[in-house]
C-alpha positions as CSV (number, residue, x, y, z in Angstrom):
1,X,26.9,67.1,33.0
2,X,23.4,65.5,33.1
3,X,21.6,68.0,33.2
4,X,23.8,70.6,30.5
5,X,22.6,67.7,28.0
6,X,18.9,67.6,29.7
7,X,18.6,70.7,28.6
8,X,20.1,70.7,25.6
9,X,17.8,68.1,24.5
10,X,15.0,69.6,25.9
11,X,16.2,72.8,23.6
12,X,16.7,70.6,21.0
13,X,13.3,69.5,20.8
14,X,11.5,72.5,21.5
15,X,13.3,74.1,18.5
16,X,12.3,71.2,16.2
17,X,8.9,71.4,17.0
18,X,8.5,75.1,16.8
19,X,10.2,74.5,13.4
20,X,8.0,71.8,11.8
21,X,5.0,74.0,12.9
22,X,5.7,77.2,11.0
23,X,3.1,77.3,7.9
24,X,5.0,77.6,4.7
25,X,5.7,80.8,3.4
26,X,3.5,81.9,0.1
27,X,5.9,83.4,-2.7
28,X,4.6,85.8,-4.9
29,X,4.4,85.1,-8.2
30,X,5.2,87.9,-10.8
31,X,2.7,89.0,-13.0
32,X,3.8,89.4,-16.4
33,X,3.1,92.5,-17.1
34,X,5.6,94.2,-14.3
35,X,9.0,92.8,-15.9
36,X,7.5,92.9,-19.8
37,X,7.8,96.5,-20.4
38,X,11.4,96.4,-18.9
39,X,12.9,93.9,-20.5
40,X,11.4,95.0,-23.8
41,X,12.6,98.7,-23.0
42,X,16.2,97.1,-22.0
43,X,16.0,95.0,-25.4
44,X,15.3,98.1,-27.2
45,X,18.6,99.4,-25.9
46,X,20.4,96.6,-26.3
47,X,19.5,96.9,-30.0
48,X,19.9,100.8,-30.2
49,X,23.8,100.3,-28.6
50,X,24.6,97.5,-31.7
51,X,23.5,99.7,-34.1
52,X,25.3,102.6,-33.6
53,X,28.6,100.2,-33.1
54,X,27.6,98.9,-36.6
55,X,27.1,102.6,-38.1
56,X,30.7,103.7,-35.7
57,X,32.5,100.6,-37.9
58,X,31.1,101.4,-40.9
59,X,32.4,104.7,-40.8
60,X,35.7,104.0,-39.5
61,X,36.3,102.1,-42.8
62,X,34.4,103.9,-45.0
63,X,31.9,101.3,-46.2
64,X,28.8,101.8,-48.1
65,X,26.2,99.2,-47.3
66,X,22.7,99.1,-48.0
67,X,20.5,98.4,-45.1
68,X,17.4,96.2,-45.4
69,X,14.6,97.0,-42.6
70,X,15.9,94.4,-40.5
71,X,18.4,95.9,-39.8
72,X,20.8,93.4,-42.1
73,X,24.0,95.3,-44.2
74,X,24.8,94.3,-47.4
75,X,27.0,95.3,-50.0
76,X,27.3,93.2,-53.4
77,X,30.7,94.1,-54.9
78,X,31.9,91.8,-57.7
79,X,28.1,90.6,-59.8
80,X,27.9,87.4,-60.9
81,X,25.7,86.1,-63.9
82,X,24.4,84.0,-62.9
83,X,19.9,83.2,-61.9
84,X,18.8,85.2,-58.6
85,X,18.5,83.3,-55.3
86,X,14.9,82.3,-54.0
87,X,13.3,80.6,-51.0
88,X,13.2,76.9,-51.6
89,X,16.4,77.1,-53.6
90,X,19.8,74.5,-52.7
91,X,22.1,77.5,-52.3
92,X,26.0,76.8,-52.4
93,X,28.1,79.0,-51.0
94,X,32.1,79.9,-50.0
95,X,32.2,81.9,-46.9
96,X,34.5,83.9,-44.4
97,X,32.7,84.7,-41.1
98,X,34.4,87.6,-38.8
99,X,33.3,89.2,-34.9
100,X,33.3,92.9,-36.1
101,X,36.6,93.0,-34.3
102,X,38.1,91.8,-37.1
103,X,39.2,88.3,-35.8
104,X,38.2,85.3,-38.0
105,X,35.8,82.4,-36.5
106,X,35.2,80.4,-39.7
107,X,35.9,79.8,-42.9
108,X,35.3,77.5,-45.8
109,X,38.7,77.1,-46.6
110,X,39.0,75.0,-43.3
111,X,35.3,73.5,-43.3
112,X,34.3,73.4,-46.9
113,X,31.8,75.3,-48.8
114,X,28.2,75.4,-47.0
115,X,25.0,74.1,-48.8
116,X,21.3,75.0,-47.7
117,X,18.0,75.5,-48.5
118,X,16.9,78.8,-48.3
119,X,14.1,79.5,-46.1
120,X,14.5,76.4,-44.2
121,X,15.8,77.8,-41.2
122,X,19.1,76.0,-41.5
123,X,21.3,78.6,-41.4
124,X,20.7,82.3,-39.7
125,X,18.4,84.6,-40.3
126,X,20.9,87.4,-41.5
127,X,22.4,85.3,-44.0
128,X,19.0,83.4,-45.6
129,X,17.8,87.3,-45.9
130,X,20.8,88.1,-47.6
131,X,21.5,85.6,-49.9
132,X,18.3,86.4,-51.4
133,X,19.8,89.8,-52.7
134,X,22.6,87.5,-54.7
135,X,23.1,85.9,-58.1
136,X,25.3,82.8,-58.8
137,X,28.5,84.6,-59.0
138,X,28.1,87.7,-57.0
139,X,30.3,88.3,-53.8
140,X,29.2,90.1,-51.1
141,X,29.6,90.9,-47.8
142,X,27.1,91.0,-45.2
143,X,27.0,92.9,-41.5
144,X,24.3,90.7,-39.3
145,X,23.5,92.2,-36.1
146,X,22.8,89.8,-33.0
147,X,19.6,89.5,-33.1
148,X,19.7,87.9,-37.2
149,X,22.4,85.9,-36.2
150,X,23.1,84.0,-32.9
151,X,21.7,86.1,-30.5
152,X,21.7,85.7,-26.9
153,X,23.3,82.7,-26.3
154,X,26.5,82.6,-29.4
155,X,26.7,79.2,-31.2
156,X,27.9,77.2,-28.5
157,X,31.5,76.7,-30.1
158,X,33.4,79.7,-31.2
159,X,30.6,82.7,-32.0
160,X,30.1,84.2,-28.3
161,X,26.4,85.3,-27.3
162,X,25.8,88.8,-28.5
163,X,28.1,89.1,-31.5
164,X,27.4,91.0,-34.3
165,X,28.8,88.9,-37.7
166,X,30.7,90.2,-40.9
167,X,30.1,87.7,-43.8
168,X,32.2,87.7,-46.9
169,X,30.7,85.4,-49.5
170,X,30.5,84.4,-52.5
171,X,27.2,82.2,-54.1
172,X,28.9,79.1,-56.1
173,X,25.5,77.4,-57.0
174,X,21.6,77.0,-57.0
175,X,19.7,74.5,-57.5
176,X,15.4,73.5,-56.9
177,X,15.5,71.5,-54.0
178,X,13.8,68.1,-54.2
């Protein structure tokens, strides 16, 4: 019995020291340039695959929608009267917000009307490009692909990552922001 743990110390040991001694392994760091074109070329598609679900829903339902070169739909279909929405501009507005499924995520009805400056980044991209096609008193409705809305990663609540958005709005108010 001695000598089973003898060795088995002696074992032991050796294996420590053997392992203490081995020089650390060097990991090779990418370079940029060898994942860059591939995740731009995967982006690309990423893109190309939204787009055509976009046109495939707009033709489903027949709906004619002018397309800006970002990519944003839009459709004004009742015109207001009102003064023409610019950057800087306090913009007021009553929305609906759909996944192009058709299910609703929000509404104003259950969180109020949504007020923002224009250009200030404190809304999406899709909708501060869109508004800006809109008079006081024009309703409109808006298709925002991923990338113009919450891209990658969704809003953290109910908009998941990826989701392409269908606004229905309407612009209640402008006003020069302080």
């Amino acid at each position: 019995m001695k000598k089973l743990f003898t060795y088995s110390l002696a074992a032991s040991m050796l294996l420590c020291l053997f392992a203490c001694n081995e020089e650390p392994r060097h990991v090779r760091k990418p370079d940029p340039k060898e994942y860059k074109e591939p995740l731009m070329e995967a982006n690309r598609h990423a893109v190309k695959t939204e787009t055509q679900h976009i046109e495939d829903f707009l033709a489903r339902y027949k709906w004619d929608m002018e397309e800006s070169g970002s990519g944003l739909r839009y459709k004004i279909y009742e015109d207001g009267r009102g003064p023409q929405a610019k950057s800087g501009m306090n913009a007021t507005i009553t929305y609906k917000i759909r996944a192009i499924t058709g299910d609703v995520i929000y509404t104003s009805v259950e969180r109020g009307p949504l007020s923002f400056i224009i250009g200030n980044g404190e809304v999406i991209s899709g909708l501060e490009e869109g508004i800006l096609y809109m008079n006081v008193g024009d309703r409109a409705k808006f298709i925002i692909p991923s990338h113009l809305a919450y891209g990658l990663v969704g809003d953290g609540n109910s908009i998941p990552a990826k989701s392409t958005l269908i606004y229905d709005i309407e612009l209640l108010n402008l006003k020069q922001s302080n």
